[in-house]
C-alpha positions as a Markdown table, in Angstrom:
| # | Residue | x | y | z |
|---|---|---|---|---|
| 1 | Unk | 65.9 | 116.6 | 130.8 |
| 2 | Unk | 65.8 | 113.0 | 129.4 |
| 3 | Unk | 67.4 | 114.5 | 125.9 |
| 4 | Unk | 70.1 | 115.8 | 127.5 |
| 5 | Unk | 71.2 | 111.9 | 129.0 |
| 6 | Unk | 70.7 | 110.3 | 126.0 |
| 7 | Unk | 72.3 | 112.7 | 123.7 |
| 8 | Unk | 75.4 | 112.4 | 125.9 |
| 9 | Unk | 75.2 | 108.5 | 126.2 |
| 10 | Unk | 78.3 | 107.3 | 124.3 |
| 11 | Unk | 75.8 | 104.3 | 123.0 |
| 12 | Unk | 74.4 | 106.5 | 120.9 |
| 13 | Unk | 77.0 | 108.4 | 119.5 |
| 14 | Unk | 76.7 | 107.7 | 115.7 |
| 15 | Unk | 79.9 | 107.6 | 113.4 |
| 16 | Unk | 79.1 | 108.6 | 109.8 |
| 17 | Unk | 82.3 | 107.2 | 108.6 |
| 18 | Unk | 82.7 | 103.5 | 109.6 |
| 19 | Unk | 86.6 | 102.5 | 110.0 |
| 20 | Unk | 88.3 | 101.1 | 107.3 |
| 21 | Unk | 90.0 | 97.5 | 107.2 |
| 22 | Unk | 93.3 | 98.9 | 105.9 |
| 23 | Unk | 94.4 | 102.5 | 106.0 |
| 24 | Unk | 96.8 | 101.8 | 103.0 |
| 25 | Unk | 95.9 | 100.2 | 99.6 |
| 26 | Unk | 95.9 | 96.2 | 99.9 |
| 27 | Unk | 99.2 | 96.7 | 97.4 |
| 28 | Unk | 101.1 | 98.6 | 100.2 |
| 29 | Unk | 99.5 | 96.2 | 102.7 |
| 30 | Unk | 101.2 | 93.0 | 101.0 |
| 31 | Unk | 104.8 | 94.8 | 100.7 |
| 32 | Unk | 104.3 | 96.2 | 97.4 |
| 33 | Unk | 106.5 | 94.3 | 95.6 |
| 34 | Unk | 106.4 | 90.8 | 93.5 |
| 35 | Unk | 104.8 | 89.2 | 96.4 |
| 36 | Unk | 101.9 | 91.6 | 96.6 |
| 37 | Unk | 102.0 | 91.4 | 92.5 |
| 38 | Unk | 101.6 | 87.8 | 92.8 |
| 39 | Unk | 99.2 | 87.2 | 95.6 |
| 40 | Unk | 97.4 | 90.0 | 93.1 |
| 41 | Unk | 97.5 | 88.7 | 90.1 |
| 42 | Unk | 99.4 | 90.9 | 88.6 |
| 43 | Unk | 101.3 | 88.5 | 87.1 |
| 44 | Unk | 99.1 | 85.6 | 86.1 |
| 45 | Unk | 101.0 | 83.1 | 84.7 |
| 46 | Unk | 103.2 | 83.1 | 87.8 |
| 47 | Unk | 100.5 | 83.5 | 90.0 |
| 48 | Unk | 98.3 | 80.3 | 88.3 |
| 49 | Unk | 101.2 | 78.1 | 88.3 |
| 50 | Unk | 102.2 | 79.0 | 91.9 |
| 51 | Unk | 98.5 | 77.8 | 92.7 |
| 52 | Unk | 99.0 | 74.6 | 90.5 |
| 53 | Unk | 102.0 | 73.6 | 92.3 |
| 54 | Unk | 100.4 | 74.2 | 95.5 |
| 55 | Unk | 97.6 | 72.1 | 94.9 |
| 56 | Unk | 99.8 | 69.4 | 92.8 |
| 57 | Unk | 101.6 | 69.1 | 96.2 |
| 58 | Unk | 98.3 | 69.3 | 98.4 |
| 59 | Unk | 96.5 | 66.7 | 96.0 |
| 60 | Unk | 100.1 | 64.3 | 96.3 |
| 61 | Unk | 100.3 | 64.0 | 99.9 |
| 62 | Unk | 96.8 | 64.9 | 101.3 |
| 63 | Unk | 94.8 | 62.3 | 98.8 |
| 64 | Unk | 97.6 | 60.2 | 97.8 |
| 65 | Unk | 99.5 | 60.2 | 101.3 |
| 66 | Unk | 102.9 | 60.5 | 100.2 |
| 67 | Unk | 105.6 | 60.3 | 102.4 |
| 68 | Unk | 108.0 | 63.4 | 102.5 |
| 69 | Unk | 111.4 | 61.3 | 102.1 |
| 70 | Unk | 109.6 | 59.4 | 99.5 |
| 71 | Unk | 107.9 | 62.3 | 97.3 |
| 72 | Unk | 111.4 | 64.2 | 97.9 |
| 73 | Unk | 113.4 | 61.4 | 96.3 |
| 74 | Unk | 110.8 | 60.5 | 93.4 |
| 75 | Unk | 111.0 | 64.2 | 92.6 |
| 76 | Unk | 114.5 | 64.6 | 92.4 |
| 77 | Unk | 115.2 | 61.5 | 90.4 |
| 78 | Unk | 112.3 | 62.7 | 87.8 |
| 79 | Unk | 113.9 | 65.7 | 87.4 |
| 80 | Unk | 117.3 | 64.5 | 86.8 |
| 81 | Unk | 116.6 | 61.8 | 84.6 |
| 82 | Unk | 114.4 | 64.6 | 82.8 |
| 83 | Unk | 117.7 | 67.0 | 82.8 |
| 84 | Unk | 119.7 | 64.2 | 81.8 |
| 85 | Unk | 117.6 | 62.9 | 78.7 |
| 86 | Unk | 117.1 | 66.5 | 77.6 |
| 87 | Unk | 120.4 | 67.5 | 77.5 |
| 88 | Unk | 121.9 | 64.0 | 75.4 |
| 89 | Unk | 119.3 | 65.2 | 73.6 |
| 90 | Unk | 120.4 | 68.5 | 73.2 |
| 91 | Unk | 123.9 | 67.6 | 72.8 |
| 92 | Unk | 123.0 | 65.5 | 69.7 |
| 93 | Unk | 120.5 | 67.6 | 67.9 |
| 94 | Unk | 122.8 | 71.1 | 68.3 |
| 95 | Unk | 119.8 | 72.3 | 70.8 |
| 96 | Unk | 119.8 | 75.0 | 73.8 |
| 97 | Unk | 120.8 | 72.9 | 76.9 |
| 98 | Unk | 118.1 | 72.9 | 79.7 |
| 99 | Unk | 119.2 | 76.2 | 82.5 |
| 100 | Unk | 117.2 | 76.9 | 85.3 |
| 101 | Unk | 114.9 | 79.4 | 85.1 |
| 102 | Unk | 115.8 | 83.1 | 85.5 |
| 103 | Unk | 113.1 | 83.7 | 88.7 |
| 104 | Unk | 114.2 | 80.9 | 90.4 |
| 105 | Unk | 117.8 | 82.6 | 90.5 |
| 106 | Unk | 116.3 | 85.9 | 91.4 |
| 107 | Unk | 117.4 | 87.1 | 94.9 |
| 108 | Unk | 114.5 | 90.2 | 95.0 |
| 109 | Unk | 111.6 | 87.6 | 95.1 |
| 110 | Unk | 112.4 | 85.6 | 98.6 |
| 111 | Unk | 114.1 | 88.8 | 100.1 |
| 112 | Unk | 110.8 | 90.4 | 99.1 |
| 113 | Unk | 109.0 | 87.0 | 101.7 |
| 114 | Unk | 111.4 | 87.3 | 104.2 |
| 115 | Unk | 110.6 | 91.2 | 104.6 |
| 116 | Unk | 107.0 | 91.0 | 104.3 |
| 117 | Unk | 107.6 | 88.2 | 107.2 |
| 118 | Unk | 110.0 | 90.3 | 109.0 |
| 119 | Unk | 107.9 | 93.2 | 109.1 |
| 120 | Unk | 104.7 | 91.5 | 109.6 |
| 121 | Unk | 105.9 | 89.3 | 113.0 |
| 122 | Unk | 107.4 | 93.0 | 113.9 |
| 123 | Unk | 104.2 | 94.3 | 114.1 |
| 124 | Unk | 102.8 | 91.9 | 115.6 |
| 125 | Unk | 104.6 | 91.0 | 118.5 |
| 126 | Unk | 104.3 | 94.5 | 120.0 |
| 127 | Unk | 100.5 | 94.4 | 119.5 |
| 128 | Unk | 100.2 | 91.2 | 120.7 |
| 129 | Unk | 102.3 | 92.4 | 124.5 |
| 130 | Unk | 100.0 | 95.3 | 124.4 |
| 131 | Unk | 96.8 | 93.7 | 124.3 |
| 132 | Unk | 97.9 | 91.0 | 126.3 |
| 133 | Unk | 98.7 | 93.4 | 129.4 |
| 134 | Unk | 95.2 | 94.1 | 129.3 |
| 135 | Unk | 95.2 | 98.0 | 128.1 |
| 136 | Unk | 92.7 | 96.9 | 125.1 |
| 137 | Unk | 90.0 | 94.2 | 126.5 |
| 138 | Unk | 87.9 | 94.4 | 123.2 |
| 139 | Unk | 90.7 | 92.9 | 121.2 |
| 140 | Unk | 92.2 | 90.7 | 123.8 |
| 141 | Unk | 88.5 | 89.1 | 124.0 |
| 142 | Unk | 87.9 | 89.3 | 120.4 |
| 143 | Unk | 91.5 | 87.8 | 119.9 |
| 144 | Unk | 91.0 | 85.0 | 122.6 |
| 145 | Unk | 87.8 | 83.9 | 121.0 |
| 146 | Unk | 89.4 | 84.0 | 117.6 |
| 147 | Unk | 92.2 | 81.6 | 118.5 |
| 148 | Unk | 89.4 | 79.0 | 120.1 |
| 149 | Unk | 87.6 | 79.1 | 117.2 |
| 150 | Unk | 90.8 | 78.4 | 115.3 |
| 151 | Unk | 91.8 | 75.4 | 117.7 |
| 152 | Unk | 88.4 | 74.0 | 116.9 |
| 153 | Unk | 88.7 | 74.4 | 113.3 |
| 154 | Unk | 92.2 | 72.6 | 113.5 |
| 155 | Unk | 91.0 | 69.8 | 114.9 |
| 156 | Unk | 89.0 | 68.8 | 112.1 |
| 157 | Unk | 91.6 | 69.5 | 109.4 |
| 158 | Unk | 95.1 | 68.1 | 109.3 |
| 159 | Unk | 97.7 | 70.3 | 109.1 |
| 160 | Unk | 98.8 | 69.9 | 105.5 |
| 161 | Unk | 94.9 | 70.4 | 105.0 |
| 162 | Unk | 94.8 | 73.6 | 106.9 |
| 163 | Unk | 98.2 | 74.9 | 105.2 |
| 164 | Unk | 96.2 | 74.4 | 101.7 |
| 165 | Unk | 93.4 | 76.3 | 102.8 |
| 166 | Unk | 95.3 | 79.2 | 104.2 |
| 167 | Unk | 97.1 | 79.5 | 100.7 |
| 168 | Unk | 94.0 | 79.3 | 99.0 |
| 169 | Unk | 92.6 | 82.6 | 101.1 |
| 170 | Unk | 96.0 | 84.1 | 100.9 |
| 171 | Unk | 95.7 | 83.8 | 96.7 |
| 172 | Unk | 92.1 | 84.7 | 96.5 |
| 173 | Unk | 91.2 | 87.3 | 99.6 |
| 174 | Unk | 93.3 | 90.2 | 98.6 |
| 175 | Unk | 92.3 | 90.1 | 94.6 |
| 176 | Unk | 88.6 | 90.2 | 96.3 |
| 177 | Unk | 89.5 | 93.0 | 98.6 |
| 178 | Unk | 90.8 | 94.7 | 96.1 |
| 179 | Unk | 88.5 | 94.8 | 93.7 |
| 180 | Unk | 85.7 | 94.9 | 95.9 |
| 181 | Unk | 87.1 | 97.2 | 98.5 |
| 182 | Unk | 84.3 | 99.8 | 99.3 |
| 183 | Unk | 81.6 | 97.0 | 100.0 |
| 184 | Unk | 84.3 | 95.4 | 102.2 |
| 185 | Unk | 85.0 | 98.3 | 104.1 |
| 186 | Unk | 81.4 | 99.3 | 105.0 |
| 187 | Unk | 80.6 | 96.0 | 105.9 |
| 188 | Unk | 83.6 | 95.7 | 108.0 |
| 189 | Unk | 83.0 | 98.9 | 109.5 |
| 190 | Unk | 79.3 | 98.4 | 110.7 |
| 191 | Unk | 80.4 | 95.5 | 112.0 |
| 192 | Unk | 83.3 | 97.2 | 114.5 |
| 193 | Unk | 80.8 | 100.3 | 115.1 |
| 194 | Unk | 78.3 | 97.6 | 116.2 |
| 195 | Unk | 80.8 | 95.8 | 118.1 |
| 196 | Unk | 82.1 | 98.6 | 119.8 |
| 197 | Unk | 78.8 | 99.3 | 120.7 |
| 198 | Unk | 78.2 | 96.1 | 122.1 |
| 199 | Unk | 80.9 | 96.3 | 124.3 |
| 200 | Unk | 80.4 | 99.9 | 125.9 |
| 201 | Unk | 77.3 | 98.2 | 126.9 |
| 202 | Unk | 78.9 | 95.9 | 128.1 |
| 203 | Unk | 81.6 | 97.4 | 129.9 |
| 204 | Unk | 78.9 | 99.9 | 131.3 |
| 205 | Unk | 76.6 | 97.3 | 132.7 |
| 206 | Unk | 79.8 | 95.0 | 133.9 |
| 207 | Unk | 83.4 | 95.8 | 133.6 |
| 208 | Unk | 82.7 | 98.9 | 136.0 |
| 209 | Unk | 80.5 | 97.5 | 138.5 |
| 210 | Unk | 84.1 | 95.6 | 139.4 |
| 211 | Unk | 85.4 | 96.5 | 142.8 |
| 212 | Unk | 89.0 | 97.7 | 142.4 |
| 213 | Unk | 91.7 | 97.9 | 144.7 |
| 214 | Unk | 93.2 | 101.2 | 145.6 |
| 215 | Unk | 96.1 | 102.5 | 143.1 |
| 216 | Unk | 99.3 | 102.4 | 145.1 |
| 217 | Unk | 101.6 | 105.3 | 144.3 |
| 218 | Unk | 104.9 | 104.6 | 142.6 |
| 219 | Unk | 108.0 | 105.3 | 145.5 |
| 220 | Unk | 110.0 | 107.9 | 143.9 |
């Protein structure tokens, strides 16, 4: 019976529960700890002046042009002169000398980077020698298309241009995510559904119609 095919036909197989983006809460995605809090904003005073400085810097050698040596130098003769002045001044009036700020001297914050980093590339490595092998064409194609896209995109931005707007999605996406997670999610997951869909087709109509060559046997 014609029923019977298309009930069996794997393109019509419907998921009620489209996959999420993350398994784990966007928190636990970002490490969990003052980096997640800050790319949260958790903390906003630390999180607004981490964006100020960014674009401060962005704004300095993007629309200014700066040189690095130059902006470098200028910035380290401010602040000593600054440190300087302040502390005569302190000196004379019986004031608090200037000290560097306590989260500057904090070890947790950039151990808490370089093992969001370490753990990240760890990840991704692995994934990226698996797809690569070919055992996952969907994502190898989606990921090659991705990175052309990307190259075309870069080469209408400079890189310091490019580096400001990958900050600016890093401080804004996951406070969005997060607070609009379950609109996120189902929109995220049609879209896989429908691209897996797509590409059954696809690999029906296509991928299998490709003559392959006999499987040797492994010598034992």
């Amino acid at each position: 019976m014609a029923h019977n095919n298309i009930s069996s036909d794997p393109d019509n197989e419907i998921n009620t529960k489209p996959p999420k983006l993350f398994e784990k809460p966007i928190h636990d995605v970002l490490g969990g700890g003052k980096v997640a809090e800050v790319l949260l904003w958790r903390n906003r005073n630390v999180s607004g002046a981490l964006l100020f400085g960014m674009t401060v810097i962005w704004f300095l050698f993007e629309v200014v042009e700066y040189n690095f040596v130059t902006l470098l130098c200028h910035i380290s003769i401010t602040t000593m002169l600054v440190l300087f002045i302040w502390s005569t001044v302190a000196d004379i009036l019986k004031w608090k000398s200037p000290q560097i700020p306590e989260i500057i001297l904090q070890d947790s914050f950039f151990q808490d980077i370089a093992s969001i980093i370490h753990r990240r590339l760890n990840q991704l490595l692995p994934m990226l020698h698996y797809i690569s092998c070919g055992t996952d064409l969907p994502n190898f194609l989606m990921i090659i298309v991705s990175l052309y896209i990307l190259s075309v995109i870069g080469s209408y931005f400079s890189f310091v241009n490019l580096l400001y707007i990958g900050f600016l999605c890093m401080q804004g996406l996951p406070i969005v995510y997060e607070q609009y997670e379950e609109e996120i999610n189902n929109l995220v997951g049609h879209i896989i559904l429908d691209f897996r869909k797509k590409y059954r087709r696809f690999d029906k109509r296509y991928l299998n119609k490709i003559p392959r060559g006999p499987m040797k046997e492994k010598k034992t």
